[in-house]
BAKOL-609715 format. One record per atom (N, C-alpha, C, O): residue in three letters; x, y, z. Coordinates in steps of 0.05 Angstrom, whole numbers, plus 5000, padded with zeros to 4 digits. Example, Ala and Ser with C-alpha at 12.3 -4.5 7.8 and 13.67 -1.06 7.14 Angstrom:
// residues 2
ALA526448865156;ALA524649105156;ALA526449345156;ALA528549345169;SER525749555142;SER527349795143;SER525850015157;SER526850235161;
This chain:
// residues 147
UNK971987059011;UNK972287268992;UNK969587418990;UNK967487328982;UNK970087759002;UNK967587838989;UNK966887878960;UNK968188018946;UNK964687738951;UNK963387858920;UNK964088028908;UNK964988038885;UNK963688218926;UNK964588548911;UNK966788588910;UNK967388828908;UNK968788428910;UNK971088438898;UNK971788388873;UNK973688508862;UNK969988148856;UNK970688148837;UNK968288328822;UNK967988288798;UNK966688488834;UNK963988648817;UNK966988748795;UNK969288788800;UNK965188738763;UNK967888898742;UNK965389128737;UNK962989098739;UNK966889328732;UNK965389558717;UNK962789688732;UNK961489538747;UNK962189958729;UNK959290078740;UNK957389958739;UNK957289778721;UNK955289988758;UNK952789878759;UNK951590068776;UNK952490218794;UNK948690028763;UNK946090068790;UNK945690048807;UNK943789908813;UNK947590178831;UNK947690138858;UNK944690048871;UNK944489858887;UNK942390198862;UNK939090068872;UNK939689738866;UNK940289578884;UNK939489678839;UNK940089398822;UNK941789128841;UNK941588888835;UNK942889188858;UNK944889048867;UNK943788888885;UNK941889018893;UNK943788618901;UNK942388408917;UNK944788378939;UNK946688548937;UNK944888228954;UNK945688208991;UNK947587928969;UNK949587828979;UNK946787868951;UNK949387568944;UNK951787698929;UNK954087628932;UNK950687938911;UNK953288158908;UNK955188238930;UNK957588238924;UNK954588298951;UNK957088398981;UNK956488238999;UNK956288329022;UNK955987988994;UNK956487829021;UNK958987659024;UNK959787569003;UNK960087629038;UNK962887499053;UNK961587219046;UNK959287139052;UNK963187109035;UNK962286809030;UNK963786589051;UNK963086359057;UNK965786729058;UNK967686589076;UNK967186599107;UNK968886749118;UNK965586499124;UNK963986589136;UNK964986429167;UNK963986209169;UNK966686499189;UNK967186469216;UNK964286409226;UNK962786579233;UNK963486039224;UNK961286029250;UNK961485829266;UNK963185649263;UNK959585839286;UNK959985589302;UNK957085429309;UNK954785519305;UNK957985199319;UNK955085089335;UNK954685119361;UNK956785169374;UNK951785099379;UNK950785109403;UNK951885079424;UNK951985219444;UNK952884789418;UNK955384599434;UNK958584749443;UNK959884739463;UNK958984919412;UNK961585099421;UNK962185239455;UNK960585329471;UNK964485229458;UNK964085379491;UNK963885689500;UNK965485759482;UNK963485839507;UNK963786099509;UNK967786249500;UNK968786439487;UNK968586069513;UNK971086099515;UNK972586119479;UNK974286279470;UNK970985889467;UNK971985879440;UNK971386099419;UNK972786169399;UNK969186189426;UNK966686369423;UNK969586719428;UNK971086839413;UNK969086729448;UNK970486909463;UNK973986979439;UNK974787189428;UNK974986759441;UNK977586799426;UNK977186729393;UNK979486759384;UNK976086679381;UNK974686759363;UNK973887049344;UNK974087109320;UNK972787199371;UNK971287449367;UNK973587659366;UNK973887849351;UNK975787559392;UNK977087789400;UNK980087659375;UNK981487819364;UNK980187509373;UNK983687519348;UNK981487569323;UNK981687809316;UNK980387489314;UNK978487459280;UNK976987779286;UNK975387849269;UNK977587929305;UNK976088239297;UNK973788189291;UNK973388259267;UNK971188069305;UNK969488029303;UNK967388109318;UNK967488039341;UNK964988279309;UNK963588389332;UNK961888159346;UNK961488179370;UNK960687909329;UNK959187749327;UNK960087559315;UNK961887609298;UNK959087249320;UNK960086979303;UNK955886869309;UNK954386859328;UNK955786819279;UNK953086599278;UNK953286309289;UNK955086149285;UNK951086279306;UNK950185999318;UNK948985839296;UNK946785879286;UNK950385669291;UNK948985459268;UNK947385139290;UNK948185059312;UNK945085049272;UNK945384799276;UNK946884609254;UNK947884659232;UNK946584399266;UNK947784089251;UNK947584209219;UNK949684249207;UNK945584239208;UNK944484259191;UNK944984509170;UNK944384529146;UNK946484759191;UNK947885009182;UNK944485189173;UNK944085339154;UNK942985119190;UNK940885339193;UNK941285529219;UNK940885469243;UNK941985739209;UNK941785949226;UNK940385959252;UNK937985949253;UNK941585979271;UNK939685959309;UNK939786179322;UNK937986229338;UNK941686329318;UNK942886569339;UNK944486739324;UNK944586829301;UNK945286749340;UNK948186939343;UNK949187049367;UNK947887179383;UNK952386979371;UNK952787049393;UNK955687369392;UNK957487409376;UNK955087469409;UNK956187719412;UNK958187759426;UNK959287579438;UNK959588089427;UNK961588109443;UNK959488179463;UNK959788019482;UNK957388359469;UNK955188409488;UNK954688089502;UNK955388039525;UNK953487879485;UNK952687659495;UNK955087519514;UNK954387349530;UNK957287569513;UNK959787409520;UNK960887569546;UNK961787429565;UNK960787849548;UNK960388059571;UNK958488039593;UNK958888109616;UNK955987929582;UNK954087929598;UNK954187629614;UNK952587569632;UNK956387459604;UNK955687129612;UNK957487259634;UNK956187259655;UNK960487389637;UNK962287419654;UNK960587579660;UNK959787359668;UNK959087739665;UNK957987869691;UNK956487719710;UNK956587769734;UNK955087499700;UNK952887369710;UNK954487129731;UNK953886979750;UNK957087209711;UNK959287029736;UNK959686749730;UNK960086569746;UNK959586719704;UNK959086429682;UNK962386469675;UNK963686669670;UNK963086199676;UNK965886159667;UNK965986059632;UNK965385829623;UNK966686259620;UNK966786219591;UNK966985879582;UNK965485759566;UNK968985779594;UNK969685539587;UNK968485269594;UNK968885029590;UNK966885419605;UNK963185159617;UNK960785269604;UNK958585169608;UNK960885439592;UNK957785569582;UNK958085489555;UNK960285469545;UNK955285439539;UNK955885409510;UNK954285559498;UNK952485689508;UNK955185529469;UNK954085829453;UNK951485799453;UNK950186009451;UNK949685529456;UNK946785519459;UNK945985719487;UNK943985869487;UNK947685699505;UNK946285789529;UNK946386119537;UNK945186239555;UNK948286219517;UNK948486509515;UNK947386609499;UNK946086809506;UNK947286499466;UNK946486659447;UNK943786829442;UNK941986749457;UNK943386989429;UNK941687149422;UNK940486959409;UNK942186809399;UNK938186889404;UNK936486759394;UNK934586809375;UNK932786969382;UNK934286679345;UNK932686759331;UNK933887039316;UNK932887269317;UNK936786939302;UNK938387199292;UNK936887329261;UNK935787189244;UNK937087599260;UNK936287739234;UNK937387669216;UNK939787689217;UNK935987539186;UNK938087479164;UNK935787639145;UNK933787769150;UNK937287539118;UNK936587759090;UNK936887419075;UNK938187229083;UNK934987449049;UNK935487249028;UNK937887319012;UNK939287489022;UNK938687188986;UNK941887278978;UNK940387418950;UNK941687488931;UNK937587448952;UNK936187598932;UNK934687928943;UNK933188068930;UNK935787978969;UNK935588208983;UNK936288448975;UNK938688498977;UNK933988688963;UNK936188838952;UNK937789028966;UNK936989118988;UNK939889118956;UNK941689228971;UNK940589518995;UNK941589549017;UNK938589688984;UNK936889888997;UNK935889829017;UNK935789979036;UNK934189439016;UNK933189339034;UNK935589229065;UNK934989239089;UNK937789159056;UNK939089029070;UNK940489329092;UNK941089319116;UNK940789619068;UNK941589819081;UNK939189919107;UNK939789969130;UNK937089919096;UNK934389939115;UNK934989759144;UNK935089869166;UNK935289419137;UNK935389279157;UNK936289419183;UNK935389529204;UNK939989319163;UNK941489479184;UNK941189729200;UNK942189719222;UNK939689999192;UNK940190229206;UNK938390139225;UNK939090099248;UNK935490109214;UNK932390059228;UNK933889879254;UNK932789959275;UNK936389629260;UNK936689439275;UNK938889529290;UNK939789399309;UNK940089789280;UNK942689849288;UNK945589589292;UNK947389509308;UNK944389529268;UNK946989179263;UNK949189289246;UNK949089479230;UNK951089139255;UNK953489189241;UNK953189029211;UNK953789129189;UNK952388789214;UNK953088589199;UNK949588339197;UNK948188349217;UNK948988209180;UNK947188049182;UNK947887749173;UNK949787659186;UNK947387669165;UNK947587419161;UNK945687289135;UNK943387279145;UNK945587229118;UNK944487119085;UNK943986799094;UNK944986619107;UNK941786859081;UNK941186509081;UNK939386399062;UNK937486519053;UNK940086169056;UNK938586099031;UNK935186009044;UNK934386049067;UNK933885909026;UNK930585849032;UNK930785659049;UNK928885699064;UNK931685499056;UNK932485219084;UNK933485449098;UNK933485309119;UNK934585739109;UNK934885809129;UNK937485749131;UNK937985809155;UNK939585659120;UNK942485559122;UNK943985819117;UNK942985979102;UNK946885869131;UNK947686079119;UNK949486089101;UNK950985899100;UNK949986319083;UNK951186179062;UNK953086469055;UNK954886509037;UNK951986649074;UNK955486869077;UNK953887129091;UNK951487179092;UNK955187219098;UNK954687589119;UNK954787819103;UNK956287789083;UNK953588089103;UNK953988269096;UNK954488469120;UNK953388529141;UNK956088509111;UNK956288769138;UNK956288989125;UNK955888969101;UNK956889269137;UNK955289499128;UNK958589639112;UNK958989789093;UNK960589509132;UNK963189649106;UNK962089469081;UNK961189629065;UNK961889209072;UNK961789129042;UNK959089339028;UNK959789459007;UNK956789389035;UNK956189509031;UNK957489759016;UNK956789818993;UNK958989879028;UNK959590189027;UNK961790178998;UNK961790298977;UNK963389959010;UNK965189848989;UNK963589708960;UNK965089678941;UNK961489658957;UNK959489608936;UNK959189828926;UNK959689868903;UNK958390058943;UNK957290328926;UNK958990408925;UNK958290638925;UNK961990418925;UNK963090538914;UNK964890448890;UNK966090588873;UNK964790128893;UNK966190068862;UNK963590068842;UNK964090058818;UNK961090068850;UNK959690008828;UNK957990368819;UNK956290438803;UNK959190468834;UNK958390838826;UNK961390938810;UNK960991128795;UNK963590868811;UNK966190908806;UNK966990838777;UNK967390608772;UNK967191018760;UNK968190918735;UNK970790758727;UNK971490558714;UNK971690888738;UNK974390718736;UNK975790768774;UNK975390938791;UNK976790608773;UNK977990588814;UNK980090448815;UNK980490298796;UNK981790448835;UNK984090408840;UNK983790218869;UNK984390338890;UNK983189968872;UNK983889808895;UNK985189568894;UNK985689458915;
């Protein structure tokens, strides 16, 4: 469930933090996962990206629909490669005390769809992507709304 679903009433769109519109419900996997799992995953769940966790659910990567393109070009069979051996490494996250201007900055400055929240251990603990965002400023600029 995103947050900003249950935001009630106007607010200070500046005022607002990355634990207000983050997806708490969060599609990830570990290192070990296969490309293949990775792959069907991304493409039924409408996903541009799925986070690489370790054991421990600290953040490692992230692997992509780019990263998963590039394994089939290189001529890697999805279903032998694992998400350690593809992923993007060392993925961008935001604290869940991030404020919302900052997290909008992230994104444009990184051209990301989506980031990833993590608490002070580095674990993740939900995504913001740039529609919750938009959907934040608009129930919390909106006096009264209809969704």
């Amino acid at each position: 469930m995103r947050r900003i679903d249950i935001m009630i009433g106007p607010k200070d769109f500046s005022t607002l933090k990355a634990e207000q519109f983050m997806e708490s419900a969060v599609s990830y996997y570990y290192v070990e996962d296969t490309g293949e799992r990775l792959a069907t995953a991304i493409a039924e769940g409408g996903f541009g990206s799925v986070p690489i966790l370790a054991k421990d659910g600290k953040v490692l990567g992230i692997v992509s629909e780019f990263d998963l393109l590039k394994a089939i070009m290189d001529g890697k069979e999805l279903s032998k490669v694992t998400a350690g051996e593809i992923m993007t490494q060392g993925a961008i996250s935001v604290a869940k005390d991030t404020p919302a201007l900052e997290v909008i900055q992230l994104l444009q400055s990184k051209h990301l769809i989506r980031v990833a929240v993590v608490d002070a251990e580095s674990r993740l603990i939900g995504i913001v992507a740039r529609r919750d965002i938009l959907l934040g400023y608009i129930r919390a600029t909106k006096r009264l709304w209809t969704f």
